[in-house]
Structure formats: C-alpha cells, structure tokens
C-alpha positions as CSV (number, residue, x, y, z in Angstrom):
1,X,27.0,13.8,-2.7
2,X,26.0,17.6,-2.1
3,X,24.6,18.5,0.7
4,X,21.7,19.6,-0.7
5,X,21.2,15.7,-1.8
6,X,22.9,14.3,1.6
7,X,20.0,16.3,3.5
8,X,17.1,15.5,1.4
9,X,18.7,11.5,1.6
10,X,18.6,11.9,5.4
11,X,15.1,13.6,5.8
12,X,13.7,10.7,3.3
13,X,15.2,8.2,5.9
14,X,13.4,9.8,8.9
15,X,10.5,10.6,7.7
16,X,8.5,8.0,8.8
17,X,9.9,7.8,12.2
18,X,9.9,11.6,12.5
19,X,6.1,11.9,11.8
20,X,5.0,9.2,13.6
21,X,6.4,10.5,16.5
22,X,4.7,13.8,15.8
23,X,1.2,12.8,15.2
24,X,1.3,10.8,18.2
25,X,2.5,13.6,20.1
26,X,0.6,16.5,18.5
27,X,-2.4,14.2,17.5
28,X,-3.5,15.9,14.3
29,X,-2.2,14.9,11.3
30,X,-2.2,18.2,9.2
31,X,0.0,20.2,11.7
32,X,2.3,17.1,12.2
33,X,3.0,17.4,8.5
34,X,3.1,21.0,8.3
35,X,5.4,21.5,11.3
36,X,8.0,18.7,9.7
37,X,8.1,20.8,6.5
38,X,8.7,23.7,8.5
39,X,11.6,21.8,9.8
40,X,12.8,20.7,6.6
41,X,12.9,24.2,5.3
42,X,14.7,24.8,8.8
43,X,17.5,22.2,7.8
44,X,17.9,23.5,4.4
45,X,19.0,26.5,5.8
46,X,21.3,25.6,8.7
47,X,22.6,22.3,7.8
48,X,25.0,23.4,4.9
49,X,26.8,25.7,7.5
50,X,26.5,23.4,10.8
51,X,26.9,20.1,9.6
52,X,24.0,17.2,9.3
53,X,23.6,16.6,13.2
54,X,24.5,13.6,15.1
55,X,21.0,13.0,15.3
56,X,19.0,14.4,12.2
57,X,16.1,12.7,13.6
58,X,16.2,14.2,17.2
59,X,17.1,17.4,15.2
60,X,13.7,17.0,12.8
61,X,11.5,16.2,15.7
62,X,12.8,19.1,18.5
63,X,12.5,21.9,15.6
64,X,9.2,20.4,14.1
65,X,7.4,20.6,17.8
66,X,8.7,24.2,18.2
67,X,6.8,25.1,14.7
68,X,4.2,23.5,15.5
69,X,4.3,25.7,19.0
70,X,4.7,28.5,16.9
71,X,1.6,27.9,14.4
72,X,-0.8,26.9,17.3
73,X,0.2,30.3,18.6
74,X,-0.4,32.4,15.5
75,X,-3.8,30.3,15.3
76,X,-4.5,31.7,18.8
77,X,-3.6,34.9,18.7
78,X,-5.7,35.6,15.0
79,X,-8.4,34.1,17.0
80,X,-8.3,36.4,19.6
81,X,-7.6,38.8,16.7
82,X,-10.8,38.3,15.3
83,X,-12.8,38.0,18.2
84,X,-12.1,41.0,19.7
85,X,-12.9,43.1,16.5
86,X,-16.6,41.2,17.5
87,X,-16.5,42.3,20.9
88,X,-15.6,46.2,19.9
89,X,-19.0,46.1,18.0
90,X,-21.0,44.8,20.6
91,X,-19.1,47.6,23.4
92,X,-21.5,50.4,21.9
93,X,-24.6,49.1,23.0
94,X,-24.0,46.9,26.2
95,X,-20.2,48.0,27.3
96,X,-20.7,46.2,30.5
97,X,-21.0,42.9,28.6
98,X,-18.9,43.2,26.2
99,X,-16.0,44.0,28.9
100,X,-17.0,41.2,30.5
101,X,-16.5,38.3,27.9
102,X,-13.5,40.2,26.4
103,X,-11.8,39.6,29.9
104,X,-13.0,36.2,30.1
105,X,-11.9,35.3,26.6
106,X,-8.7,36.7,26.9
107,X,-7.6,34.7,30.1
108,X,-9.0,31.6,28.1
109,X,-6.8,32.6,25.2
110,X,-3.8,32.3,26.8
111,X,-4.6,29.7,29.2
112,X,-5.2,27.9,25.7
113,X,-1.6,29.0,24.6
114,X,-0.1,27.4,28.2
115,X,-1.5,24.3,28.0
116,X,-0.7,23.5,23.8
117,X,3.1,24.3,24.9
118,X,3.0,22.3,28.2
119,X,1.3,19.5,25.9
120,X,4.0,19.4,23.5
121,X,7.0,20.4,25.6
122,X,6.0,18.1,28.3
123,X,4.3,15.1,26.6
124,X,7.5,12.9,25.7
125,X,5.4,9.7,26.0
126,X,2.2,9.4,24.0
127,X,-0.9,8.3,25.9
128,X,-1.7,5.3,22.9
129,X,-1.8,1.4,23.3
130,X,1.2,0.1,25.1
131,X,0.7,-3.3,23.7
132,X,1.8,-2.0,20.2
133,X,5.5,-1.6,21.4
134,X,6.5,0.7,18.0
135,X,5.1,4.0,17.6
136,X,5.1,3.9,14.0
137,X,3.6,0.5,13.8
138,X,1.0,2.3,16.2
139,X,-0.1,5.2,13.8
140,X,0.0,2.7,10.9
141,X,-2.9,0.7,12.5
142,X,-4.3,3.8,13.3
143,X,-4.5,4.9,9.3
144,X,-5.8,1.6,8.6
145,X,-9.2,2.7,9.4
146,X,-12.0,-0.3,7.9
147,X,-14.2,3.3,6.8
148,X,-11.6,3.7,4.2
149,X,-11.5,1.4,1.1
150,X,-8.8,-0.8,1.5
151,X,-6.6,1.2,-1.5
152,X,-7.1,4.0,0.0
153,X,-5.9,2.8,3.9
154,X,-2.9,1.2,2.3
155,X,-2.3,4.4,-0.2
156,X,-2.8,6.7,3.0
157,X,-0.9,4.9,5.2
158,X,2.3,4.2,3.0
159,X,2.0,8.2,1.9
160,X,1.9,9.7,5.6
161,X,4.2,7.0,7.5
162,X,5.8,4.9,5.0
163,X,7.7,7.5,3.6
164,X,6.5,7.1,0.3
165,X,6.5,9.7,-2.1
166,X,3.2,10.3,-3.8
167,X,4.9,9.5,-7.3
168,X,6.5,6.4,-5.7
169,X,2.9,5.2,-4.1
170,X,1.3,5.7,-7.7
171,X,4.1,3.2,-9.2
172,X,3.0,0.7,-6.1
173,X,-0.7,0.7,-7.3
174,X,0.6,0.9,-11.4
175,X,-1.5,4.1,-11.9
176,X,-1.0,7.7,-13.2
177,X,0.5,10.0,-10.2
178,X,-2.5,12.5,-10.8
179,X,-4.6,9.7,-9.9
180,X,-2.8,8.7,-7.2
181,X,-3.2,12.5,-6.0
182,X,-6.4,12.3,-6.2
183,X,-7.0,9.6,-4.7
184,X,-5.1,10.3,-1.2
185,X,-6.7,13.7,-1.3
186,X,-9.9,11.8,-0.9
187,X,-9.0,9.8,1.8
188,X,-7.9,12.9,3.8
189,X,-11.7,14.5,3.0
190,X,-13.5,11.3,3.8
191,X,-11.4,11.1,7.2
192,X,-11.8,14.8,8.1
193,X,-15.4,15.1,7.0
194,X,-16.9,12.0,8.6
195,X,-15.1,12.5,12.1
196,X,-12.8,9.5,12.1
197,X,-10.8,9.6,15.1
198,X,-7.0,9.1,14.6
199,X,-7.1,6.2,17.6
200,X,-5.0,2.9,17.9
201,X,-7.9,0.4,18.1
202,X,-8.0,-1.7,20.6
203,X,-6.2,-5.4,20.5
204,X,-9.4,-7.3,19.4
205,X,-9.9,-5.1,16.4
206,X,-6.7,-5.3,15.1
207,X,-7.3,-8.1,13.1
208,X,-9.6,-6.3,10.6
209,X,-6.6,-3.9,9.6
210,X,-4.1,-6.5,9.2
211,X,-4.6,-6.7,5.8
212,X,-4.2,-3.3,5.2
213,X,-1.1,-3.1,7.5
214,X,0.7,-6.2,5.9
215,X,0.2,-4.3,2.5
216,X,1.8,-1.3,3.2
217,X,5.0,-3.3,5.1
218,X,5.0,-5.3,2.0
219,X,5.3,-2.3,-0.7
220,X,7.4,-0.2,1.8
221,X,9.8,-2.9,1.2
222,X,9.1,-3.6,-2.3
223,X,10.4,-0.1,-2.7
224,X,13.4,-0.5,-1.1
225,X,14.2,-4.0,-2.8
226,X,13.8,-2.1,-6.5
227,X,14.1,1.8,-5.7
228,X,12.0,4.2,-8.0
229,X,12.6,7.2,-6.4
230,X,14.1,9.9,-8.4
231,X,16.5,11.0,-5.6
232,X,18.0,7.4,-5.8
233,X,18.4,6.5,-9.8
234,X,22.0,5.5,-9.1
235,X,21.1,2.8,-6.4
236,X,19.2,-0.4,-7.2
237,X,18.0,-0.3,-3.6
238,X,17.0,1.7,-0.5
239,X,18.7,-0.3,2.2
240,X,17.1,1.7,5.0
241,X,13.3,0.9,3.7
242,X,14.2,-2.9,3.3
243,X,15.4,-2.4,7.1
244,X,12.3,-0.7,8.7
245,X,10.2,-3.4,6.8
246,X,11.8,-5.8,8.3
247,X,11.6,-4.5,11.7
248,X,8.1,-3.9,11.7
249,X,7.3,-7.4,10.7
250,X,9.3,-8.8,13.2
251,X,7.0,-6.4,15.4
252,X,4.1,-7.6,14.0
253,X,4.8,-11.2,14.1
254,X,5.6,-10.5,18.3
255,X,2.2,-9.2,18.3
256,X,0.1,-11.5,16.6
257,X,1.6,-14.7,16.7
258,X,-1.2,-16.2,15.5
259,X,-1.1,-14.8,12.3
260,X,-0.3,-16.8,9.4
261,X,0.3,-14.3,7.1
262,X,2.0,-11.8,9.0
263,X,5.0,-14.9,9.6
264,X,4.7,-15.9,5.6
265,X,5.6,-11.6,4.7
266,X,8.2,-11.6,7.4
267,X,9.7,-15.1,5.9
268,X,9.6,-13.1,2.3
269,X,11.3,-10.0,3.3
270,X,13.8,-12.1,4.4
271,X,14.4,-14.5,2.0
272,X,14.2,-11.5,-0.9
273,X,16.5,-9.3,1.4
274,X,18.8,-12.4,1.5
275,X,20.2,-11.7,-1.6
276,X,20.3,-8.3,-1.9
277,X,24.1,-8.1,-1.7
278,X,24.7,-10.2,-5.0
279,X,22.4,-8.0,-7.0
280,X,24.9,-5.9,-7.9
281,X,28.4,-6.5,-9.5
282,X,31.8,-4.9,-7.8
283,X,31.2,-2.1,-10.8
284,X,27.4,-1.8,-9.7
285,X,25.7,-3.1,-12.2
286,X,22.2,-5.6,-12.1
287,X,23.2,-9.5,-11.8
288,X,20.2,-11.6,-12.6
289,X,19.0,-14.3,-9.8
290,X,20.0,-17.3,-12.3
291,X,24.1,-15.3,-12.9
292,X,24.5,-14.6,-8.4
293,X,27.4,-15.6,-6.6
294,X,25.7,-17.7,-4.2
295,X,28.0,-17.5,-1.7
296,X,27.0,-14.1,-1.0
297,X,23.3,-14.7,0.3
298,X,23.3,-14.5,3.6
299,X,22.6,-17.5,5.5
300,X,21.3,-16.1,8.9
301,X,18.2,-14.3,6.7
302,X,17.9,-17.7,4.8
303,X,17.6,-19.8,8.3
304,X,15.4,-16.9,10.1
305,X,12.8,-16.8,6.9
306,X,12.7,-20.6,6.3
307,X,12.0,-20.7,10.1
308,X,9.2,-17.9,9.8
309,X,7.6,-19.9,7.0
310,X,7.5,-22.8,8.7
311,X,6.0,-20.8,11.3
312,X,3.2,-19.8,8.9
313,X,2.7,-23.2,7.5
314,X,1.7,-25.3,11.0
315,X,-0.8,-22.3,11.7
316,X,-2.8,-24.3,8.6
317,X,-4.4,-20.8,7.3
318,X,-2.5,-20.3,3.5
319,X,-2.3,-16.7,2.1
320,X,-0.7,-15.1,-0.5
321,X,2.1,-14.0,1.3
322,X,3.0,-17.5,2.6
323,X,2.9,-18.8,-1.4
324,X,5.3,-16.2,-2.5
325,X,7.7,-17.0,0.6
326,X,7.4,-20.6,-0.5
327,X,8.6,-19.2,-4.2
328,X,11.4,-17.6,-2.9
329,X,12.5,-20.5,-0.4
330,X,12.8,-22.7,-3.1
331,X,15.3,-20.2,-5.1
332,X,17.2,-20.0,-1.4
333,X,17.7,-24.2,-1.4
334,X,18.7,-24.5,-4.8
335,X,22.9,-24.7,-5.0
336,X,23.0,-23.9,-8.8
337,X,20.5,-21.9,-10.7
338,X,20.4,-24.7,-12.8
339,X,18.9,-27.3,-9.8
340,X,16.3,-24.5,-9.4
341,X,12.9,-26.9,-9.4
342,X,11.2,-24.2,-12.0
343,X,8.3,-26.2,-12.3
344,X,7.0,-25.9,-8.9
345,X,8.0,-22.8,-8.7
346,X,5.2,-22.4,-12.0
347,X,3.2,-24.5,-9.7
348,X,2.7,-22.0,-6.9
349,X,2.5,-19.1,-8.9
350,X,-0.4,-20.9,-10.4
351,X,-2.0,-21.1,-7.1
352,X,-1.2,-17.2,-6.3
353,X,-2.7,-16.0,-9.2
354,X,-6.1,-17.8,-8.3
355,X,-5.6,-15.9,-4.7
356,X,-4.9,-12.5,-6.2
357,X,-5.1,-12.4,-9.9
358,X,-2.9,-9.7,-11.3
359,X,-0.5,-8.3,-13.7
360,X,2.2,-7.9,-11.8
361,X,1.4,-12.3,-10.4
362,X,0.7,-13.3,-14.3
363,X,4.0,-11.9,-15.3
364,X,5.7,-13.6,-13.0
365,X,3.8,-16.7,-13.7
366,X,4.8,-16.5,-17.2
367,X,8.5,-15.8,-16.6
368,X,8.6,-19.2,-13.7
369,X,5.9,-21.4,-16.8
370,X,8.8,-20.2,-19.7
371,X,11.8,-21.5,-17.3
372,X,9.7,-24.8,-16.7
373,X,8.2,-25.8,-20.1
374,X,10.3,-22.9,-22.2
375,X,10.1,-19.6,-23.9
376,X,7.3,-20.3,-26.1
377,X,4.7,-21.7,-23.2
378,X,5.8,-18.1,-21.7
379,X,5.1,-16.0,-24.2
380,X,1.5,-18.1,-25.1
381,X,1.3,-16.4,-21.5
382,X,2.1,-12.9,-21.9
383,X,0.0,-12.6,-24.9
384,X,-3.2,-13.7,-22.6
385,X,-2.2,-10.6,-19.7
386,X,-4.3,-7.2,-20.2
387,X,-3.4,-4.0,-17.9
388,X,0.2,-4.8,-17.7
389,X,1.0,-1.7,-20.3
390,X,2.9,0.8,-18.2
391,X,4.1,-2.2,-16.4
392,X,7.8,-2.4,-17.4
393,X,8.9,-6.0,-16.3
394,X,6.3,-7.1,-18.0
395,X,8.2,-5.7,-21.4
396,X,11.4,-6.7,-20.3
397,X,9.7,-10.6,-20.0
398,X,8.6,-10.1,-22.9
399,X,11.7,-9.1,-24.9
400,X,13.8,-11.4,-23.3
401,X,11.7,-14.1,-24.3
402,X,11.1,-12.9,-27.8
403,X,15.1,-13.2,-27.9
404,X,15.2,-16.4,-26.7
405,X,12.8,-17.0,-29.5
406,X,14.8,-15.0,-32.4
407,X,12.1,-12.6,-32.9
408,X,15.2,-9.9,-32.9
409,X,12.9,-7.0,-34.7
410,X,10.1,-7.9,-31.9
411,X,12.3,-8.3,-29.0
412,X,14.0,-4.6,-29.5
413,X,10.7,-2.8,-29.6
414,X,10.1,-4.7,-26.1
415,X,13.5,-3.4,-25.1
416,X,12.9,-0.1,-25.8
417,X,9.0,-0.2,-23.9
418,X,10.7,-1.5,-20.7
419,X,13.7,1.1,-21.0
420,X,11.7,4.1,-21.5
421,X,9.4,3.0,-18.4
422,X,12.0,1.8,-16.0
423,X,12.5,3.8,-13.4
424,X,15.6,2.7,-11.9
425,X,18.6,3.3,-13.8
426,X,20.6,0.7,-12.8
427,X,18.2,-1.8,-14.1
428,X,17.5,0.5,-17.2
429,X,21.1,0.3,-17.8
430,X,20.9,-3.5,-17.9
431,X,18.1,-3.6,-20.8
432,X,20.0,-0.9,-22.7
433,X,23.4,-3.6,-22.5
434,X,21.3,-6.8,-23.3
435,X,19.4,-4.6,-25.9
436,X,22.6,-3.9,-27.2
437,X,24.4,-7.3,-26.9
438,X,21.4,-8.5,-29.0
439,X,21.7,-6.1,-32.0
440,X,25.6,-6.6,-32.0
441,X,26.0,-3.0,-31.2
C-alpha cells in the first residue's frame, strides 16, 4: 500500500467521525466540510514525510478547526475590506459619521474574530442533546429532517456522515451518479433556502426520523458487507463500515428500546456480519453461503442477533427489517447448507416483498423460490422483475440459473451483464471463474 492510498484508506475511515465532530462544533455544515478538505490537502502534504499520526482522527479534527479559524478570518477581514471602501465614500460629505461607524465597526470586527476562535478553540463539548450519547448518531438525526423527502434525508445523511462517496450512495439507491449529484445538491438548496435549522430534535420527535436513520445504518453497512468503492476493488468488504453500523445500532436500540425495528436491523447486521470471515477463501477469493466453513461464523454475533430478534418479535410491531433478520437467522441455525429450510426462507421473502416491493427483494425472492421449488420456478420469477437492469445480482441470478437449466449460450450473456456491472472485483472475479468453468475454458 502507498501512502498516497494508506492516507486516502485512513481519511475514508474517519470521515464520518471527523465531520460529525466538526459540525457539531462549528455548526454549519459547508465550512465543516470545507475545513476537513483543507485538512486532507494538509495530510497529503505532511504525512508522506511525518508518518500517518497515532491519531489520524485527532490529527484531521485539530488542523480542520484551525482552517476553519483561518477562513472565518479571511471572511472577516474582506468584510471589513469591503465595508470600509463604503465608509470612505460616505467620509466626503458627513466625515463626522462616517468616523464614527468606521470605529464602531472595526471594534465589532475583531470582537467578531475573538469570539469565532474562543468558540472553536474553547468549545470541546457541543451544546446538543445529551440523551443521544454518540455525536455522530446526533448529527444523523439532525439531517433526518421530515421537510426533506425521505430519499433525500437518507441520501444526505449517508453523503455528509456516513462516509459515503457520492458514486457509492448512487449504487445504494441503483441510479446514475449524475442523478445522485443532483439530487443531494437539492437537498443542500432546499435546507439552506427554507431556513432549516441543523438541531437534534428533541426526544419525542425522534420517532418520525427513525426511518430515515435506520436506512442510512442499514446501507452504511450494506456497503461495507459488499464494498463498491473504487479505493477498495481488492477487498470484498470494509470492515470498519460493518463496525460503526454496528455500533450505532447498538446506540440506537439503548435509545429507543421500544423500537421494533431498530432491534430487527441490529439482529441483521449481526447475523450478516456473522459470517463475514468465511466469505473469503485463505487465497481471497468469494465462497458462496451454501460452500462456508461453518465453523467460522462466529457464534457470539449469532447468539447476540438471535437475542435482538427475539427482542423485536415480543414488541408485536413486524417490519421489514425484522423479516430479513428472520431470513438470515434461519441460514445461522442450519448445520449444513443442505438442512437450510429454503422454503420458508421463500416464505418470508414473499411477505417482504408485499412490505417493500423492489428489485433488489424480488431478486432475492427468486433466488430463495429457485432453491425451494427449483431453477425453473426461479427463473418464471426473474422474467416477471422490471428495473433490475443495472442491477448486477440480478444477472448473476439469472445466469446461474440459466446454467442450472443448460441454457449455456443464455447463461454466458448473463455472465458477462453481471461482470461488466460488478463493482467489486473480488466478486467479479468469481463470475469470470464460474463463467469460465461453464464454457470449459
């Protein structure tokens, strides 16, 4: 790894943290941004001689509130700039006044200055909702704002604190990046044209952003379960996003206790994350759920999720989230692949795709049906989902059930769909092998 790439790895990590921290600090979301590019930039200039510090994120956060000192400054100082080229107009004809408010505006000026460095040198502890003990979880409930469409909040929220990579957010939502672009840039006018305060709401309101929130945790950590980020096409995963989802749900569920959903994700990140060792072979390539070593699921995140869903379930209030920890819970109790109970597995996904009809659920329903009933009941499937295009499992399904159906010709064109839209290599070197196995290459 250069160290180019080893401090582009590290900001990605603390992004989210990093920002968080700043926009509760600094409370205004453009300079919080600008000031951590500044510190980037910074980094990419002293780290190759220094050495990444002990504590990059310290490191980001120190250097990014000293830029962001030094742009409320220059903002300052080209105010007074510009107002005193006002006042020298105004000294011809009344002298006397003009002195005056050019004295008064002056001390103003840089009692201005004073106070924006005391504010940010001084202010280590943000003055937001103490009963949200996580400052990122904090600002996440903050951009969850029910005046935004509930895209948008999730789109916005997993752009400016989820780390997420506009590219990478696009893939979440299966749309173009410009779109995606577009899309957040709106958000940011909407927010900064109506007036809507970046505030923690207070405990009785958070309910109405839940979904929002539980959205964002959830495709934080979808990301890191499959990575598509550019900088990681030799990885299968991000560990550290699978992590920080995680830990915010465990947050989350402290918080709200009552919240049936928030215990069914938390039982799902678990129960997924469970596995994430066996994924990959000693010589890192993809191992398919049904081909694991079983032995190497971990058994703490097994007990703690089946635990958290059973948690959910007495609360009596299903959700989607709950259905697909049930999904994976049953993949958790099965000893074999083969004593996998496939058809209520096909069961429940029947019942999610009634709660939130989509491509991404009717592939998946297809996939669980053709494992029940067999290839052919899958496929009858497939053929029925629209949208699903630039979807690539959807033409991986596809192709491995045409396979299993000896529709060779059909199958490889599927092949080549899903290979030349994956974007992770690791899996994209998996279709290329089984694309290749198939033709006897």
């Amino acid at each position: 790894m250069t160290v180019k790439t080893q401090i582009e790895a590290t900001f990605r990590e603390e992004y989210g943290r990093v920002i968080a921290t700043l926009i509760s600090q600094l409370g205004d979301f453009t300079l919080a941004e600008d000031a951590l590019q500044d510190a980037l930039v910074n980094a990419l200039e002293r780290w190759p001689n220094d050495g990444v510090p002990r504590n990059p994120g310290a490191w980001l956060t120190a250097v990014a509130k000293r830029r962001a000192i030094d742009r409320l400054r220059r903002a300052n100082t080209q105010e007074r700039h510009t107002a005193n080229l006002d006042l020298a107009g105004m000294f011809a004809t009344e002298f006397t006044e003009g002195l005056e408010a050019e004295v008064h505006f002056s001390d103003s000026s840089f009692s201005s200055v004073a106070s924006s460095d005391q504010f940010l040198l001084a202010q280590d502890e943000p003055d937001m909702d103490e009963s949200i003990p996580d400052e990122r979880l904090k600002l996440m409930f903050t951009c969850c704002h029910p005046a935004l469409a509930l895209e948008a909040q999730v789109a916005l929220t997993l752009h400016t604190l989820g780390g997420l990579s506009t590219p990478e957010v696009a893939r979440a939502f299966l749309v173009p990046v410009p779109t995606m672009a577009q899309r957040l840039a709106r958000a940011r006018r909407k927010i900064r044209d109506a007036g809507i305060p970046y505030r923690v709401p207070p405990a009785h309101l958070l309910p109405e952003r839940l979904d929002a929130l539980l959205a964002v945790i959830y495709l934080i950590f979808n990301e890191g379960y499959v990575t598509t980020s550019s900088t990681d096409q030799e990885s299968l995963t991000r560990r550290e996003l699978c992590h920080e989802a995680i830990r915010l749900g465990r947050i989350l569920v402290a918080l709200l206790p009552q919240s049936a959903e928030a215990w069914g994700l938390l039982a799902l990140m678990l129960l997924h994350d469970s596995r994430r060792e066996a994924r990959l072979s000693a010589a890192g390539e993809l191992v398919l759920l049904e081909n694991q070593d079983r032995s190497r699921w971990e058994r703490a995140k097994i007990e703690e999720g089946t635990a958290a869903l059973d948690t959910a379930l007495a609360l009596f209030s299903p959700g989607p989230y709950q259905v697909q920890a049930a999904i994976s819970a049953l993949h958790a109790e099965a000893e074999t692949a083969v004593s996998t109970d496939w058809p209520q597995i096909a069961a429940l996904y029947n019942t999610l795709a009634v709660m939130i009809p989509s491509p991404v659920v009717a592939v998946n329903r297809a996939v669980a049906v053709a494992m029940a009933q067999g290839p052919t009941a899958g496929l009858a499937l497939l053929r029925r989902i629209e949208g699903a295009d630039d979807f690539y499992p959807y033409h991986a399904a596809r192709a491995d059930l045409l396979r299993r159906t000896n529709q060779v010709e059909a199958a490889a064109d599927a092949y080549e769909q899903a290979i030349a839209l994956c974007g992770n290599s690791v899996e994209r070197a998996y279709l290329q092998r089984r694309l290749d196995e198939m033709l006897g290459r």
